[in-house]
C-alpha positions as CSV (number, residue, x, y, z in Angstrom):
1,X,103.8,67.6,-23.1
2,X,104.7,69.2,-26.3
3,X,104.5,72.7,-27.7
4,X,103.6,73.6,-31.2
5,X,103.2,77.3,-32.9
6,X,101.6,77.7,-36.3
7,X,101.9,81.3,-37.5
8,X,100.5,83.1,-40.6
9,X,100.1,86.5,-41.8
10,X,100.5,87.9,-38.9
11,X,102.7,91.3,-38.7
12,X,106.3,90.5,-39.7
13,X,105.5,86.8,-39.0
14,X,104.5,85.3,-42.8
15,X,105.4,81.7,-43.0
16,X,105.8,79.5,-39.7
17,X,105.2,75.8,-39.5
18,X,104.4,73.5,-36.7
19,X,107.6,75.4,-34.5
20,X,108.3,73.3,-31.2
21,X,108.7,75.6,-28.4
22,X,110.5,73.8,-25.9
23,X,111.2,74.4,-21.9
24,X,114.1,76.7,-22.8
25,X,113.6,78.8,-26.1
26,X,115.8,81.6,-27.5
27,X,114.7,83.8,-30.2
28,X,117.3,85.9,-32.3
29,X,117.1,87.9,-35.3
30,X,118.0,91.6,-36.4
31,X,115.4,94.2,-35.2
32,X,111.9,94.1,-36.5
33,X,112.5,90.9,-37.7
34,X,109.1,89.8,-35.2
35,X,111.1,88.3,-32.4
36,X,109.0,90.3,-29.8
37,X,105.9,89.6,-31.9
38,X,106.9,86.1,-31.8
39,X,107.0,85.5,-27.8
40,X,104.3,87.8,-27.3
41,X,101.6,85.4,-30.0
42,X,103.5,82.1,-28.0
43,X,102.4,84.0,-24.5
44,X,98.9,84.9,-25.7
45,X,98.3,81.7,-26.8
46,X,99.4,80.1,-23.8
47,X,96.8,82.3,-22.2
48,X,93.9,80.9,-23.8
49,X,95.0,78.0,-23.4
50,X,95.5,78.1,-20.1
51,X,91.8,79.4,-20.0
52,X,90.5,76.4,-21.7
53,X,92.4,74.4,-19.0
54,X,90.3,76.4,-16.4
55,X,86.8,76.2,-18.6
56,X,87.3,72.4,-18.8
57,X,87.7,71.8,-14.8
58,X,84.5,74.3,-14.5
59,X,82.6,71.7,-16.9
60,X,84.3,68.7,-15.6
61,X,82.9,69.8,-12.2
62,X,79.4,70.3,-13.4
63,X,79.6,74.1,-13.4
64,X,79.0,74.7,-17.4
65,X,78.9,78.5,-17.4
66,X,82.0,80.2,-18.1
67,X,83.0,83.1,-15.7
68,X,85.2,84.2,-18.1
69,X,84.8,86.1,-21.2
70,X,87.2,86.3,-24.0
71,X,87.1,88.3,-27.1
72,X,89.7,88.2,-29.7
73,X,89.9,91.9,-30.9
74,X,90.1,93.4,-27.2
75,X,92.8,91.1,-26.7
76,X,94.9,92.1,-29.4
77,X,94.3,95.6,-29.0
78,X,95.2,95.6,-24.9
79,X,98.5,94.0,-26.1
80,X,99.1,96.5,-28.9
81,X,98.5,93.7,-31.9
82,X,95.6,95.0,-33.1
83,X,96.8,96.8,-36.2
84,X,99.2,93.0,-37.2
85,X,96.2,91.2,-37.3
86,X,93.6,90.7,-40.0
87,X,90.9,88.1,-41.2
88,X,94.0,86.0,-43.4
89,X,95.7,85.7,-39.6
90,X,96.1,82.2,-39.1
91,X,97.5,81.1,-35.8
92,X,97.0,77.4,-34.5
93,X,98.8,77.0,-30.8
94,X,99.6,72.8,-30.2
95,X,99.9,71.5,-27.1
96,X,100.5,67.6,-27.7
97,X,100.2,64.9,-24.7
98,X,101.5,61.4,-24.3
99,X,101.9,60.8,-28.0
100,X,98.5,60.7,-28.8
101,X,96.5,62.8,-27.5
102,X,96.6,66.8,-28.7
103,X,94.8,70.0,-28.2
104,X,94.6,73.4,-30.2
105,X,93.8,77.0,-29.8
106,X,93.2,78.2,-33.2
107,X,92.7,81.6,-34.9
108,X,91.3,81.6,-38.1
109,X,89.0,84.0,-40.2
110,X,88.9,86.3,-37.2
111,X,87.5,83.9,-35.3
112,X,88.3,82.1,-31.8
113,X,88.3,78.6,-31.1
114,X,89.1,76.9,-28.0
115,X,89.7,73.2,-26.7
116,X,87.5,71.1,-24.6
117,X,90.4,69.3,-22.5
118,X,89.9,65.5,-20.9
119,X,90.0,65.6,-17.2
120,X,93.1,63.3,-17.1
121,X,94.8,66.1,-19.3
122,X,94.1,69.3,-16.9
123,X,96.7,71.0,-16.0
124,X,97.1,74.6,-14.0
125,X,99.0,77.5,-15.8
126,X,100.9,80.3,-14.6
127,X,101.9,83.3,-18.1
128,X,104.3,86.1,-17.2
129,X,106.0,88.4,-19.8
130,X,108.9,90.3,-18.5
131,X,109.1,93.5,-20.5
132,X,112.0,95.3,-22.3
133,X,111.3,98.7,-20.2
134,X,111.2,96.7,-16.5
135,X,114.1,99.6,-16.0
136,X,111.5,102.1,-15.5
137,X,110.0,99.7,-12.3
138,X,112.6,101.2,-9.6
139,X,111.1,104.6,-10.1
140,X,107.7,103.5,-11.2
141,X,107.6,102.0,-7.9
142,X,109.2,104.6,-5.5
143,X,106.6,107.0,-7.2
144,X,103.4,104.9,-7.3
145,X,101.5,107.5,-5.4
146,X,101.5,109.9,-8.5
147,X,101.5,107.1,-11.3
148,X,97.4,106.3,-10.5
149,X,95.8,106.8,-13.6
150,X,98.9,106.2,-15.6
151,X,99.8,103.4,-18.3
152,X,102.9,102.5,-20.0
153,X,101.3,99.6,-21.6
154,X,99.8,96.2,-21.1
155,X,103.1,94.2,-20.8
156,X,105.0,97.0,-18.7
157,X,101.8,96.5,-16.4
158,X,101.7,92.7,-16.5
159,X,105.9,92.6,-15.7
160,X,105.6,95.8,-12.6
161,X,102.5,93.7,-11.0
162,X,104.6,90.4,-11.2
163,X,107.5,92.3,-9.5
164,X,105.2,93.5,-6.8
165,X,103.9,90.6,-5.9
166,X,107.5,89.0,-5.9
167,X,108.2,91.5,-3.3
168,X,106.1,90.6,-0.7
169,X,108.2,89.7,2.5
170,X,111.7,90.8,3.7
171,X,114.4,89.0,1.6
172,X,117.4,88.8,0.0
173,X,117.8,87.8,-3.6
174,X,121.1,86.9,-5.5
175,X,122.7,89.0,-7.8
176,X,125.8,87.0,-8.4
177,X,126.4,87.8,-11.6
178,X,127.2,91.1,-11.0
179,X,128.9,90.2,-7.4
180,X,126.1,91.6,-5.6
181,X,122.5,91.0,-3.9
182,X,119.6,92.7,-3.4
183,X,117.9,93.5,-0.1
184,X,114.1,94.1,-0.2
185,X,112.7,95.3,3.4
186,X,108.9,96.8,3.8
187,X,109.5,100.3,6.2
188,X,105.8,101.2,7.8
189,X,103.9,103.5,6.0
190,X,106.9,103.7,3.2
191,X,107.3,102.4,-0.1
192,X,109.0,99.3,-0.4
193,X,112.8,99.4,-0.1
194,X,115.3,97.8,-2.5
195,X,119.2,98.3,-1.6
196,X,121.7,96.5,-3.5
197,X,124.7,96.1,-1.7
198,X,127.9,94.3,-2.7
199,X,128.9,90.8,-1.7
200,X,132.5,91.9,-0.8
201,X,131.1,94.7,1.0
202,X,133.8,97.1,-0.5
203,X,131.0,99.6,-1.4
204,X,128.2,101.1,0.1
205,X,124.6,100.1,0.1
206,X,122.7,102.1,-2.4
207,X,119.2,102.2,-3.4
208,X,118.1,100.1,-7.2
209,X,117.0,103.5,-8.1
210,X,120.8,104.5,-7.6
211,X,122.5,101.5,-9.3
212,X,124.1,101.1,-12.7
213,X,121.0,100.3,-15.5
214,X,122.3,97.0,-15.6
215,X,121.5,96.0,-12.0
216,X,118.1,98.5,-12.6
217,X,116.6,95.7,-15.7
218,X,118.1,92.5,-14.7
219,X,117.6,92.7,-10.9
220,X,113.7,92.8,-11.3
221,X,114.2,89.8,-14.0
222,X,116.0,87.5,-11.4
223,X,113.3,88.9,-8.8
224,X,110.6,87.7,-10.7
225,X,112.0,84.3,-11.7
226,X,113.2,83.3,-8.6
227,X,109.5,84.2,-7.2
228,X,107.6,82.5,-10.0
229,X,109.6,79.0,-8.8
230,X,110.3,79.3,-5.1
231,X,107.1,81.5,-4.1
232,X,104.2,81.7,-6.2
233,X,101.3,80.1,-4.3
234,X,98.6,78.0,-7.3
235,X,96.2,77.6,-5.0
236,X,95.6,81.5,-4.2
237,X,95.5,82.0,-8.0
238,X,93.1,79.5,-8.4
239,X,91.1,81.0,-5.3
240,X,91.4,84.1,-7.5
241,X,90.4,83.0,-10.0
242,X,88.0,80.4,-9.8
243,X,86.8,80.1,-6.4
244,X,85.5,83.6,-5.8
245,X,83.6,83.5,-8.9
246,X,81.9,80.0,-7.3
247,X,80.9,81.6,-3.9
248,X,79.2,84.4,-6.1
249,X,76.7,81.5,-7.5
250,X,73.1,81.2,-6.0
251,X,73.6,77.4,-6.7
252,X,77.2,76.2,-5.3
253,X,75.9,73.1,-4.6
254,X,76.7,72.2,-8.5
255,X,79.8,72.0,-7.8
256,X,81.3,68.9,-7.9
257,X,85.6,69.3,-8.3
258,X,86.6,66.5,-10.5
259,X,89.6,66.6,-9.0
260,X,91.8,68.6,-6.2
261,X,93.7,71.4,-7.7
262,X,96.3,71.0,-6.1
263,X,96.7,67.6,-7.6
264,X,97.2,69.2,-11.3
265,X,100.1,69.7,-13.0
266,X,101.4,73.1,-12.8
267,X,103.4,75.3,-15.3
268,X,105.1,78.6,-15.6
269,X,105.9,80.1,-18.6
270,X,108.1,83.0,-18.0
271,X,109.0,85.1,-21.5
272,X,111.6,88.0,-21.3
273,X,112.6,90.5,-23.9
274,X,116.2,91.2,-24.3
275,X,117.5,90.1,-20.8
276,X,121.1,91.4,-21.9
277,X,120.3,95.0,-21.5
278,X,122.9,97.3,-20.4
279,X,124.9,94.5,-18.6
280,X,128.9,93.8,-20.2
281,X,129.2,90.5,-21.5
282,X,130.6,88.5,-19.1
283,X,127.3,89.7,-16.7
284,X,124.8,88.5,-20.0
285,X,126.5,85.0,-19.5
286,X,126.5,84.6,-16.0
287,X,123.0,86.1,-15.8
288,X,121.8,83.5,-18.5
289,X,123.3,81.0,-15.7
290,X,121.9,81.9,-13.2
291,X,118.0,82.0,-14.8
292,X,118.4,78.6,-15.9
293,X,119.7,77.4,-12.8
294,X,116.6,79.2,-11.0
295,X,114.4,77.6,-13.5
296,X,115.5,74.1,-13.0
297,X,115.7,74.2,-9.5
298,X,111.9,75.0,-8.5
299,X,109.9,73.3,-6.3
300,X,108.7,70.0,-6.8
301,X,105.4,71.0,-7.7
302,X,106.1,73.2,-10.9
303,X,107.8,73.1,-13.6
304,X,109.0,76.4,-15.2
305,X,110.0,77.2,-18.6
306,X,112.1,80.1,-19.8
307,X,111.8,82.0,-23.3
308,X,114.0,84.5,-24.0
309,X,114.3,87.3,-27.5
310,X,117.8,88.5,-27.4
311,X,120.2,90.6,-29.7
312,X,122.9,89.0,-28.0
313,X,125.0,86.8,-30.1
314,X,127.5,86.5,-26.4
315,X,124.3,84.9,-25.0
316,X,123.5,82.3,-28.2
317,X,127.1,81.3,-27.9
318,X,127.0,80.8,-24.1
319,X,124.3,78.7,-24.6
320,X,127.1,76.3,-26.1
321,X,128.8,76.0,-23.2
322,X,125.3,75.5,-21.0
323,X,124.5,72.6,-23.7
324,X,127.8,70.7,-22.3
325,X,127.8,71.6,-18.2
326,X,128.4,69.2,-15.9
327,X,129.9,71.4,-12.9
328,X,127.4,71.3,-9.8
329,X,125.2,74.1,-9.0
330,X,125.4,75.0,-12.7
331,X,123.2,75.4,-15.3
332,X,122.2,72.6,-18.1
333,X,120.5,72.2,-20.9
334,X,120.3,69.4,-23.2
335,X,118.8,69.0,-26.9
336,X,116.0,68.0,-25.8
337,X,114.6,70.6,-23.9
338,X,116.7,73.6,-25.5
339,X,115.5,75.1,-28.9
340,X,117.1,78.3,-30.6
341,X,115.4,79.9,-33.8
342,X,116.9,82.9,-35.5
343,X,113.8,84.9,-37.0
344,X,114.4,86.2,-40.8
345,X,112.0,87.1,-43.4
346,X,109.1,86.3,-41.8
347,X,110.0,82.7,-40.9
348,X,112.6,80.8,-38.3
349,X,115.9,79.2,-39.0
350,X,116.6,76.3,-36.5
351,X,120.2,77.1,-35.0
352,X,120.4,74.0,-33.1
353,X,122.8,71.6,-35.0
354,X,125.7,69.1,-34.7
355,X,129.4,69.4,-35.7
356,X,132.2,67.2,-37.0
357,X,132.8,65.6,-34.0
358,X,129.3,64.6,-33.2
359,X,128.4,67.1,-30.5
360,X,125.6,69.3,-30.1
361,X,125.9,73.0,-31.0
362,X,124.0,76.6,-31.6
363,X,125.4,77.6,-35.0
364,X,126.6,81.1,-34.4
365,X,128.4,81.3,-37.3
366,X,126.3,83.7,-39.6
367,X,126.4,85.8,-36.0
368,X,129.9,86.5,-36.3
369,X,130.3,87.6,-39.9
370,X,129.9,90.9,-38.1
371,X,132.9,91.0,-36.2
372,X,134.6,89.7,-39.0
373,X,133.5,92.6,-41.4
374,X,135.2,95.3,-38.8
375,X,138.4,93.7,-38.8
376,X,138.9,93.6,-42.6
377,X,137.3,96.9,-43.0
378,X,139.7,98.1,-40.3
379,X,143.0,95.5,-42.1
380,X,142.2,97.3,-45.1
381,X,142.5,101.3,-43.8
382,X,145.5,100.1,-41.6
383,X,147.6,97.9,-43.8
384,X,150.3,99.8,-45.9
């Protein structure tokens, strides 16, 4: 399966063509060039199309009424897009199969159009967005008895339910790339308890809402992504879902499942907004290890694909020395399933490339003009 975004006239985002999004993504560019705006259309889209998936089993199994609703202006609103998109929007989200068979979401004229997909072609998707302000979750969630009522925004809400749900059950979760981990017990009639405590035991346990900023955003990013491919249970969603709706009918005998769900093909799509923040850079790195490696090792029944939008130029070059890994219980990518796009003027700039020697590389050249620029500037107050 293939990935395709066509984008349009939408908010920063002027000019992009047929842009394969692959299992692991990265999106660069300066702020408010639409990297965020970019992930958050790719997530959308994989919504609906995950919707159509669920609309075509429905048919396919002689139920034709939809239980689910979908109307594009409350969509973009709930996710804050509202005011980006207009009636010359054009965005056409390609997911193409085997070669030769393709489906499309497509927005176009204001208007919503959705696939019908083949029964051979189903397949059962899972969308989270991990959100830039996830820091606030260690409080948000120690204080949940006085936040009822309260919003901080769709995707804040989408990423803090995600991390509840990954918290279910006593565990301990790997924080290696800070040399620590993270211990997650359930005291009665308390909230939830997180302690992070260090792996050479030279310091005391202390709560998440004690520890450094760093641990406080990428803890509940390695949370959720290690849930989302060890843990996450399909077939409850699809009871969620699906079934419940079912038993509400008057006529269930209708139903006829053209095929088990369990049986389907089943994807994650995890996006995360800058997952860099507040760690040094030698953490980034590691942490970038360590989210691939999570990735690539779920079960055997899912298949779970990362995107990231990053200022970082340590992580784009880091990805350099992923692309050529071959050290066990390490991270690695390959061409084909790595992409890297730097967003600039309203269109994407395809960093992937190959150098003298025939090797595969992320160009992080124009990235380090920067760095470059502070060392005349300082040669030139400095030198005599």
């Amino acid at each position: 399966m293939k990935e395709y975004i066509t984008i349009r006239n939408f908010g920063p985002l002027k000019d992009i063509e047929a842009l394969e999004i692959k299992p692991f993504t990265i999106l660069i560019g300066e702020s408010a060039s639409g990297k965020s705006t970019l992930m958050k259309i790719i997530g959308m889209m994989r919504y609906l199309y995950k919707m159509a998936n669920i609309r075509s089993y429905l048919r396919h199994s002689k139920i034709s009424k939809s239980p689910f609703r979908l109307r594009l202006s409350s969509m973009m609103e709930r996710q804050d897009m509202g005011k980006m998109f207009s009636k010359s929007s054009v965005i056409v989200y390609s997911v193409a199969i085997d070669g030769n068979n393709s489906y499309q979401v497509r927005i176009e004229d204001g208007k919503l159009s959705m696939p019908t997909i083949a029964k051979e072609h189903l397949s059962f998707n899972k969308i989270s967005y991990v959100s830039e302000n996830r820091n606030i979750i260690p409080t948000w969630v120690q204080k949940a008895w006085k936040n009822k009522g309260a919003t901080l925004g769709f995707y804040f809400h989408e990423t803090n339910d995600d991390f509840a749900n990954a918290s279910n059950g006593d565990k301990e979760i790997n924080l290696d790339y800070v040399g620590m981990r993270m211990e997650i017990s359930h005291p009665k009639g308390k909230p939830t308890r997180y302690r992070i405590i260090s792996n050479d035991n030279k310091h005391n346990p202390i709560e998440l809402t004690e520890a450094s900023s760093g641990i406080q955003t990428s803890a509940p990013l390695i949370l959720i992504v290690d849930y989302f491919a060890k843990e996450f249970s399909f077939k409850e969603a699809f009871n969620r879902s699906v079934m419940s709706y079912l038993y509400q009918m008057e006529d269930l005998s209708k139903f006829k499942a053209v095929s088990e769900p369990n049986k389907l093909p089943k994807v994650v799509d995890i996006h995360i907004e800058e997952p860099e923040l507040s760690l040094f850079p030698d953490a980034q790195c590691r942490l970038i290890d360590s989210l691939i490696y999570t990735a690539q090792n779920a079960k055997e029944d899912r298949s779970v694909n990362l995107m990231l939008a990053t200022h970082s130029p340590y992580i784009l070059n880091y990805i350099n020395v992923v692309l050529h890994q071959t050290k066990a219980n390490r991270a690695s990518l390959s061409k084909q399933n790595t992409a890297v796009y730097r967003l600039f003027e309203g269109s994407v700039m395809n960093l992937l490339a190959i150098n003298e020697r025939g090797l595969d590389i992320v160009d992080t050249f124009d990235l380090t003009e920067m760095m470059s620029s502070i060392f005349n500037e300082y040669k030139e107050l400095t030198d005599d």
